[in-house]
N, C-alpha and C positions, 0 to 999 in steps of 0.2 A: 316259366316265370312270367313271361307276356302276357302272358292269359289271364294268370292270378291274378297280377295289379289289371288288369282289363275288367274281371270279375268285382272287384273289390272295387273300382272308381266308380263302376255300373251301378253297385248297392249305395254306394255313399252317396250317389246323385239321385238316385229313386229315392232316399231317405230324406234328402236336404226336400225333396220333391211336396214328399210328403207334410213335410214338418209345416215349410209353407203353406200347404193345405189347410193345416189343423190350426195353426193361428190364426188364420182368417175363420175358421171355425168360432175357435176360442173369442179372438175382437167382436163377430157377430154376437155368443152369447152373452158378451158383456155388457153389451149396449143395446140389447135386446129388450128392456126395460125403459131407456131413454126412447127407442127407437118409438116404441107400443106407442109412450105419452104425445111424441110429436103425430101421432098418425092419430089419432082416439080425440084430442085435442083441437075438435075442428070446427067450424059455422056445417050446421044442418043441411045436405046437399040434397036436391029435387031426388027423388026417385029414376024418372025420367031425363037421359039427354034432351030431349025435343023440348023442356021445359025453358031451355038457353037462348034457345030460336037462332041458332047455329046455320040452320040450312036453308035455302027456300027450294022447291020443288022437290023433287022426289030425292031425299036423304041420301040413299045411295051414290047418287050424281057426284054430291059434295061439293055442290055450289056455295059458297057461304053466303050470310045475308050483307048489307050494304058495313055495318058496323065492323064486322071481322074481316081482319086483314091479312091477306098471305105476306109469309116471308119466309124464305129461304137462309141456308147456311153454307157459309164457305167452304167446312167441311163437316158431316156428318156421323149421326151416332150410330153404329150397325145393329140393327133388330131383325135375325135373323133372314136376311133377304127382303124383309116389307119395304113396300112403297109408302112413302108419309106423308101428310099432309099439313102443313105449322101455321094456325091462325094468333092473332091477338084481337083483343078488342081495349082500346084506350077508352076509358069514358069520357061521355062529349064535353069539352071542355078541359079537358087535362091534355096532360103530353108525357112522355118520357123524359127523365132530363139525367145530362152527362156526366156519372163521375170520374171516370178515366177510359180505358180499354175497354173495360168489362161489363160486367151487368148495368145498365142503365138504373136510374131509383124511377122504379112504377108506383104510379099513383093508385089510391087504395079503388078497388073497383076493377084493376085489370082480370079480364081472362087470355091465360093461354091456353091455347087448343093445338092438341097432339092428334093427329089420328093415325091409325094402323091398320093398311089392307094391302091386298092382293091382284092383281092381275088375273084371268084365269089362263090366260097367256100375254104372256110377258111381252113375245114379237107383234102381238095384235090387240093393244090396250081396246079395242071398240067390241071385244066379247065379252067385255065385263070385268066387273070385280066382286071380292066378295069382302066387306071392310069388318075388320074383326073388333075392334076396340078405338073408346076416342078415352084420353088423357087431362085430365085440367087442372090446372092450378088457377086458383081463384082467391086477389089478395085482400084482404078484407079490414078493417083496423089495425095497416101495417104492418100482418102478419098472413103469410102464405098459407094456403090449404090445398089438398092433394086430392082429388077423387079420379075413380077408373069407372068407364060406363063400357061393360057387354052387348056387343050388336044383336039383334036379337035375329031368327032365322029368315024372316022375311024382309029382312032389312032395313024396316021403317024406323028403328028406333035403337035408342042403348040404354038397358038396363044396369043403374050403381050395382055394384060388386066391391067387397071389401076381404075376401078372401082365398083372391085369384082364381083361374080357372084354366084350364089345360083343354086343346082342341088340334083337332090334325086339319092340317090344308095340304090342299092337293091345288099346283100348276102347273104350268111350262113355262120351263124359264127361257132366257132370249137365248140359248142354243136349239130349241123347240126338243128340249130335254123335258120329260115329268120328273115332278119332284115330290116330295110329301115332307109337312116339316112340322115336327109335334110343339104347336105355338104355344107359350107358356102366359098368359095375360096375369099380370104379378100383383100381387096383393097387396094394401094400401103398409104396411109396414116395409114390403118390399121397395116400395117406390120412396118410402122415408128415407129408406138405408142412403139412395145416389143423392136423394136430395138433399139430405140433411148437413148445413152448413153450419159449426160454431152453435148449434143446439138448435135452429131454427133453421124452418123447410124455405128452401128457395129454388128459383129456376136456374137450369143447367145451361140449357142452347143460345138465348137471346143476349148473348154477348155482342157489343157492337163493333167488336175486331171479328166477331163469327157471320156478322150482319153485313160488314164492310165490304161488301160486293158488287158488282154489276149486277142488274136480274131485269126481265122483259117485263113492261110494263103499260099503260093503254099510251105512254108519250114515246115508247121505242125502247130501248136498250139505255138505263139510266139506273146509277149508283142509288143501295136500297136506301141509305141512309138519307141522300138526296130525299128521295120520295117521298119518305115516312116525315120528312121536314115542312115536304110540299103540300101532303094530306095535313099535317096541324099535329099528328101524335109524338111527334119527336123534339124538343125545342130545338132554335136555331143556333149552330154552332157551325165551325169548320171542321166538316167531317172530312177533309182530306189529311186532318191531324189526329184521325185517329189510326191506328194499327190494322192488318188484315191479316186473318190466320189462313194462310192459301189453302188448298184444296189437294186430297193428298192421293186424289184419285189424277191428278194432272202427274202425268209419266214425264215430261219436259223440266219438268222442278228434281233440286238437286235430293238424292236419296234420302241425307240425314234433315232435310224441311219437310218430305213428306212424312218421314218418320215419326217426326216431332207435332206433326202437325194430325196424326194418325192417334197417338198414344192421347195428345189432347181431348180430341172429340173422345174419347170411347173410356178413356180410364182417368183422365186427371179431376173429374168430378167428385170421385174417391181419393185418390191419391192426390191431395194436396194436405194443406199445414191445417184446414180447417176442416180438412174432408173423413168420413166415415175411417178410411186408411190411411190417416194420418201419421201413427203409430210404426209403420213400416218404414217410413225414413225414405219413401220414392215419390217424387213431387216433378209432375208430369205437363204443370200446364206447361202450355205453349211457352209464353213468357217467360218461365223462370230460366236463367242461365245455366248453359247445359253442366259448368261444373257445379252446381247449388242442385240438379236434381237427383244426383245418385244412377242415374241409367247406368254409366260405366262401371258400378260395383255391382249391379241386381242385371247386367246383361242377358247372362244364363237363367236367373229365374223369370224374367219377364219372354224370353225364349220359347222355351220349355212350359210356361202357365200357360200362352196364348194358344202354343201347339199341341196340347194335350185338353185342352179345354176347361181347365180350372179357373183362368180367369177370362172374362170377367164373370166376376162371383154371382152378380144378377144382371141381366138384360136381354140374354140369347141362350138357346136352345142347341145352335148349332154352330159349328167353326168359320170364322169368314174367310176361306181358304185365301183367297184375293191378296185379302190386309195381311194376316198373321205371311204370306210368304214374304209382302212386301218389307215387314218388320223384320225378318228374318234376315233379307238385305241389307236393310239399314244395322242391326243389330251386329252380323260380320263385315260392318265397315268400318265400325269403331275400332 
């Protein structure tokens, strides 16, 4: 009789498993037509990255030039293991300026720059890298635009791509472990799906509670928001009053913050009230209070998605064994 009901709870949970699958199937092909027009619907983008004048000296290096600026994020989005690289460029004369926590309002002329590469080991960055893909979002009369540029094999340059392209890398990761990881660089509809906010493409990362951090700079160790006030791109406010989404690779923070702060960076892009997963009723940012997000009813299925690799539906290739155990902590702490 054990066994039965043991058999039977097994198939019920592979099926609810499944079902979740298929709806997300299902939502993808129904906005699949929404999606095409936000991605199709764009200003004319260079053939050529090198057209942006992104780099100076040998590309690869990934020095940027004087106008684009690094920034960092409190916590980060997981792409299968890649090391990233996150520029802006404000245009001269403008700034960002503050509506609350969240996305700053960028003025028309911003680019942000993603890039995406590798170590060819991990323990000893000075052997090189091999950088697979740069990212931009470039906002133009108000309205965001999405292009993806292919590194090309010699590394000088990255060629537009608009419908994706799949590639194997080979490293050593910092256990001086080889690895091979089939990278998936995602097609301009794909990149619509995370961005698409309330029917218009917008930026994910440059949150300034994701901004609100310490980070090394040519005056020392100084809050980035400080900085970016200092250099003229961010107006002046008191950035002590704004929010910080901690960091959820810091083991010294309590389970259910890294948790929260885990599910944010990686899935609430999607799953909010305006996000592509809207529909699903699990509403993940940071911010929103944790009885308003549904975690405690969709426990099991955000479990079991992360652990079997169904979600997230687009970004990675491979499991972030790391995060999905740490969620797996937080998840039986509830």
């Amino acid at each position: 009789m054990t066994t039965n009901l043991f058999v039977l709870r097994y198939r019920c949970m592979k099926l609810l498993r499944l079902s979740s699958f298929f709806f997300l199937l299902l939502l993808f092909s129904c906005n699949k037509e929404e999606l095409s027009n936000l991605a199709s619907d764009q200003i004319d983008f260079p053939q050529n990255l090198s057209a942006y004048n992104i780099y100076i000296g040998d590309p690869n290096d990934l020095i940027p030039n004087t106008d684009y600026v690094e920034y960092e994020l409190g916590s980060a989005l997981f792409t299968d293991y890649a090391d990233k690289q996150r520029l802006i460029k404000i245009p001269e004369g403008s700034e960002m300026k503050q509506i609350n926590n969240g996305l700053p309002s960028f003025p028309d002329g911003t680019i942000i720059v993603k890039t995406f590469f590798y170590y060819f080991d991990k323990g000893d960055p000075s052997k090189g890298k091999r950088v697979i893909e740069t990212r931009l979002l470039v906002k133009e009369a108000g309205l965001w635009n999405v292009a993806d540029y292919l590194w090309n094999d010699d590394q000088s340059d990255g060629i537009l791509i608009e419908d994706g392209y799949n590639t194997s890398v080979n490293y050593i990761d910092e256990n001086g472990q080889p690895q091979v990881i089939g990278y998936h660089v995602p097609s301009i509809r794909e990149c619509a799906t995370c961005h698409a906010v309330n029917n218009a493409l917008s930026p994910i990362g440059p949150k300034l509670r994701s901004m609100n951090i310490d980070v090394d700079s040519d005056m020392g160790s100084t809050n980035q928001l400080a900085h970016f006030q200092s250099m003229g791109i961010l107006e002046d406010f008191e950035y002590a009053s704004v929010s910080s989404t901690p960091n959820f690779e810091n083991q010294l923070l309590p389970i259910d913050v890294r948790g929260r702060a885990y599910l944010d960076a990686n899935c609430a892009h999607c799953h909010n009230a305006l996000g592509f997963a809207a529909d699903q009723n699990l509403f993940l940012d940071y911010e929103t209070p944790f009885e308003e997000t549904n975690i405690d009813n969709n426990k099991w299925e955000i479990k079991t998605n992360l652990e079997d690799g169904t979600m997230p539906h687009i970004g990675a290739t491979v499991i972030d064994k790391e995060g999905v155990a740490m969620i797996i902590e937080y998840i039986n702490s509830l």
